[in-house]
Wavefront OBJ file of the C-alpha trace (Angstrom):
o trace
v -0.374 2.109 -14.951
v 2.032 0.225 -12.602
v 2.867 -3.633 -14.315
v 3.768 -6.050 -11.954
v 6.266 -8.868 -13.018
v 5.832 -11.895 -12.045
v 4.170 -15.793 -11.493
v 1.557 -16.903 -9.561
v 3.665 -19.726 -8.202
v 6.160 -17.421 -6.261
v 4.742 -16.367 -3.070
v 6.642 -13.285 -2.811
v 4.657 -11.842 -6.021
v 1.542 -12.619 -4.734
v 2.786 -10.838 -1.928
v 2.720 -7.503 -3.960
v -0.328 -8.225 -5.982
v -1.920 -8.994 -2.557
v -1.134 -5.632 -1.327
v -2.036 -3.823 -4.536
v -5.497 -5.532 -4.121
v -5.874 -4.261 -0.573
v -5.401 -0.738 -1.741
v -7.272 -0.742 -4.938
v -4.398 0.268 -7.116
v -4.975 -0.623 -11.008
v -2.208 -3.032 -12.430
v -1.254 -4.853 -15.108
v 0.388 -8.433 -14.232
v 3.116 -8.992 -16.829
v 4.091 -12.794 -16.703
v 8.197 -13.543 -15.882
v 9.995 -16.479 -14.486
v 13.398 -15.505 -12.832
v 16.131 -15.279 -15.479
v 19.981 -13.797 -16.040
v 19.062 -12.777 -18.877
v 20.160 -9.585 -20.206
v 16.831 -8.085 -21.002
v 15.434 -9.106 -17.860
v 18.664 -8.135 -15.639
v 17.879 -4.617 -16.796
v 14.498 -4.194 -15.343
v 15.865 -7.020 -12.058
v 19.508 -6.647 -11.195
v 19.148 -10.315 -9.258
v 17.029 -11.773 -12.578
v 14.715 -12.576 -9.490
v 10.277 -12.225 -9.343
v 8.498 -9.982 -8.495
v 9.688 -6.512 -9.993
v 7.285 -3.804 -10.565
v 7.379 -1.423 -13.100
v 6.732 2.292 -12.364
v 6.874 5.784 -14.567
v 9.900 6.553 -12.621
v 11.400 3.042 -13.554
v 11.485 -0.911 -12.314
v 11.683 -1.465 -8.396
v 12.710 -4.914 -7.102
v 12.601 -6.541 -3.247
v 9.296 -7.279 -2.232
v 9.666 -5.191 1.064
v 11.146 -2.288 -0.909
v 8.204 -3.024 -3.009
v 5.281 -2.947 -0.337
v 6.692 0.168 1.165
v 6.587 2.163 -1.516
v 3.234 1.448 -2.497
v 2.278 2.382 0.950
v 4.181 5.549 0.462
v 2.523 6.601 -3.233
v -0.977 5.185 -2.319
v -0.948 5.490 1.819
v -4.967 5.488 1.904
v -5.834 2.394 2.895
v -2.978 2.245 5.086
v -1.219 -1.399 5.422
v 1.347 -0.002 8.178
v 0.519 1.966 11.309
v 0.791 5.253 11.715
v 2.839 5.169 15.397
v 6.512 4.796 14.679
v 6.745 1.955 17.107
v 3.536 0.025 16.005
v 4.635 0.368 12.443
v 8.287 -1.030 13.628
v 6.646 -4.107 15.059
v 4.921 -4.815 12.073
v 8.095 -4.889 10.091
v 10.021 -6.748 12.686
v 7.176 -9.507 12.589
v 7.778 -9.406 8.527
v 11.692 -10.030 9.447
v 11.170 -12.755 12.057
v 8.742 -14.619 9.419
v 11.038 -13.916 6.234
v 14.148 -14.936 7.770
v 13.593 -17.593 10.432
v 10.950 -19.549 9.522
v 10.821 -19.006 5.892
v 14.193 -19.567 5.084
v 14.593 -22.221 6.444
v 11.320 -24.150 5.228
v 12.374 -23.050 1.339
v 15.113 -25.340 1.034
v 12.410 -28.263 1.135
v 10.990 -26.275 -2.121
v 13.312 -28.489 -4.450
v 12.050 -31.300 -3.082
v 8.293 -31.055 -2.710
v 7.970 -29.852 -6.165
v 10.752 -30.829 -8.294
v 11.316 -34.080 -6.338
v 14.836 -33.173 -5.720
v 16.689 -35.296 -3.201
v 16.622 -34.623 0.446
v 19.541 -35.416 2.825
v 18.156 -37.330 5.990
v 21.153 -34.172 7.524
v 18.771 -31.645 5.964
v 15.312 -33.190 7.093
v 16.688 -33.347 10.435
v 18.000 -29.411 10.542
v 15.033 -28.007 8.922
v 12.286 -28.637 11.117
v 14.183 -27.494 14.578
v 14.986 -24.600 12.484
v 11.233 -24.104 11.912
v 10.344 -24.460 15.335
v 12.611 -22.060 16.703
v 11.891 -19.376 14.078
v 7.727 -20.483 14.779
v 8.308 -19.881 18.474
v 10.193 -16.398 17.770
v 6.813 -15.484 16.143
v 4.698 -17.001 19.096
v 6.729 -14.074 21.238
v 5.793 -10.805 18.794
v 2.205 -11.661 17.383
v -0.827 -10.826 18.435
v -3.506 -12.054 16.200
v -6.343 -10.139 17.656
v -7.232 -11.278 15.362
v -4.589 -9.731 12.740
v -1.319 -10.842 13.045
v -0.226 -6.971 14.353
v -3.210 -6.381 16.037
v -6.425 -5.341 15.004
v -6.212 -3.938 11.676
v -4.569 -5.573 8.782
v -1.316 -4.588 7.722
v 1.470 -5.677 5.404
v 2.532 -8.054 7.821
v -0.603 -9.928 7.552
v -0.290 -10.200 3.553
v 3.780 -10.551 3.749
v 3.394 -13.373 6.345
v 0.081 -15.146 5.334
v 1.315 -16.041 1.857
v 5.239 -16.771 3.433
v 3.429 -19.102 5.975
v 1.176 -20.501 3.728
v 4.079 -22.100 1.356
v 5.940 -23.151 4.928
v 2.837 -24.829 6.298
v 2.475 -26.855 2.765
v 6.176 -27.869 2.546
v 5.867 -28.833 5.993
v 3.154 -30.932 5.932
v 4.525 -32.597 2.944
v 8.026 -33.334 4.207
v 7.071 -33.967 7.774
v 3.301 -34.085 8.053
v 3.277 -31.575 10.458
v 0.637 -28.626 10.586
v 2.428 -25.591 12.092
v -0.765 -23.466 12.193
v -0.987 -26.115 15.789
v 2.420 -24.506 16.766
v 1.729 -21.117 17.653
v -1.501 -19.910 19.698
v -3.616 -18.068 17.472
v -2.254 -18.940 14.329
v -4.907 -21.561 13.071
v -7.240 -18.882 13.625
v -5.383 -16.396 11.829
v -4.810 -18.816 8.977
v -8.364 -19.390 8.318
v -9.057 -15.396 8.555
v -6.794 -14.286 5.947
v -8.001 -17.464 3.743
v -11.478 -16.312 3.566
v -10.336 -12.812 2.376
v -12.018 -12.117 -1.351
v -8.364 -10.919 -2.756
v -6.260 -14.115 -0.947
v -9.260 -16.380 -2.544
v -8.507 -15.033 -6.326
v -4.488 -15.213 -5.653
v -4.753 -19.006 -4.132
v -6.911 -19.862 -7.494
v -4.602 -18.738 -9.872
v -1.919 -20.336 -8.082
v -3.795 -23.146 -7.873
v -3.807 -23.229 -11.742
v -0.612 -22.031 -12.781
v 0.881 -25.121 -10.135
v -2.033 -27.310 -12.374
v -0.050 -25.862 -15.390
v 3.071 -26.633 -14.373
v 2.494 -30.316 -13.502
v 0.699 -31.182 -17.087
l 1 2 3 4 5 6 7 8 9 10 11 12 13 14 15 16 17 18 19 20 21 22 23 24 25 26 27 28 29 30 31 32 33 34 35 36 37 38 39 40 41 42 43 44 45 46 47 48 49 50 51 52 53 54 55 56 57 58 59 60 61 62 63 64 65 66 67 68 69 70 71 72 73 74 75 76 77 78 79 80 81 82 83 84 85 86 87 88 89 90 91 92 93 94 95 96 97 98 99 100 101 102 103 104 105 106 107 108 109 110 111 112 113 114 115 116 117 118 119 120 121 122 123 124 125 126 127 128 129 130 131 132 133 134 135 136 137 138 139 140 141 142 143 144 145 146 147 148 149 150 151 152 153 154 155 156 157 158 159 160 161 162 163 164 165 166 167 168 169 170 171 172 173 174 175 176 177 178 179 180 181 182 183 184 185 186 187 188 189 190 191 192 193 194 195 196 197 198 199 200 201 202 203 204 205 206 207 208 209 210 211 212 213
């Protein structure tokens, strides 16, 4: 049985367990915080969450990760079949990962850990945001999945990427970007009602409950 390593707090392996869910895989969820140590170097070179363990051995990047569950388990599919659709579903997962995500995660410290924030940071984040938001605006479709009309790895990648940027946002800016891009409100409150993104959002919910004790 595959074991997936990991917390509920990082979006990235919810991400995976997401897309296990989808495609009815069995899995064993092995808790792991991010570490350098030895032991846990082994199984992730980068000591980072998620990894998932395999027969053939431990696999780490959550894109890495997502495609090759679509490649051992490719009924129900998460990507399209057509070459080109299935490259616009990965170059939405690209536009959200690295220009609106990345951007957005460097108000993690703050929001949670109450970390200071520069007034130079607040004031490059959010354009950052906006541009990266607006990128997305230009490639999505939400009709009424983010790719189209089925849903694919882009909806699970981006939903639970967008979902962390929308709550940093609001907290460091009170700001909702699900008003920023047509559709996207919509598509928020789609994916939310979804029986696998309900479980994952309650144990987040209480592992963040944890945490704060």
């Amino acid at each position: 049985m595959l074991k997936l390593h990991g917390m509920a707090l990082s979006n990235y392996y919810n991400m995976v367990k997401h897309c296990l869910l989808e495609k009815g895989v069995a899995f064993e969820e092995v808790p792991a915080t991010p570490s350098q140590e030895p032991a846990y170097l082994a199984k992730s070179p980068m000591g980072k969450v998620p990894c998932l363990e395999t027969a053939a051995g431990f696999l780490v990047e959550t894109n890495v990760i997502m495609d090759y569950l679509e490649d051992v388990h490719p009924i129900p599919a998460l990507y399209p079949a057509d070459p080109w659709a299935r490259a616009k579903t990965r170059e939405i997962m690209r536009i959200v990962e690295h220009y609106i995500e990345a951007p957005a995660h460097r108000l993690v410290g703050h929001v949670l850990f109450k970390a200071p924030l520069s007034d130079a940071m607040r004031e490059e984040i959010k354009p950052a945001v906006a541009k990266g938001l607006a990128a997305l605006g230009r490639v999505a479709r939400f009709n009424p999945y983010i790719a189209g009309t089925a849903l694919t790895n882009a909806d699970i990648f981006a939903y639970h990427s967008l979902m962390l940027v929308r709550s940093m946002m609001q907290a460091v800016y009170g700001s909702d970007i699900g008003g920023e891009v047509k559709g996207l409100a919509a598509w928020f409150d789609l994916m939310a009602k979804g029986k696998h993104a309900l479980a994952i959002a309650a144990a987040q919910k209480a592992a963040l409950a944890s945490m704060q004790k």
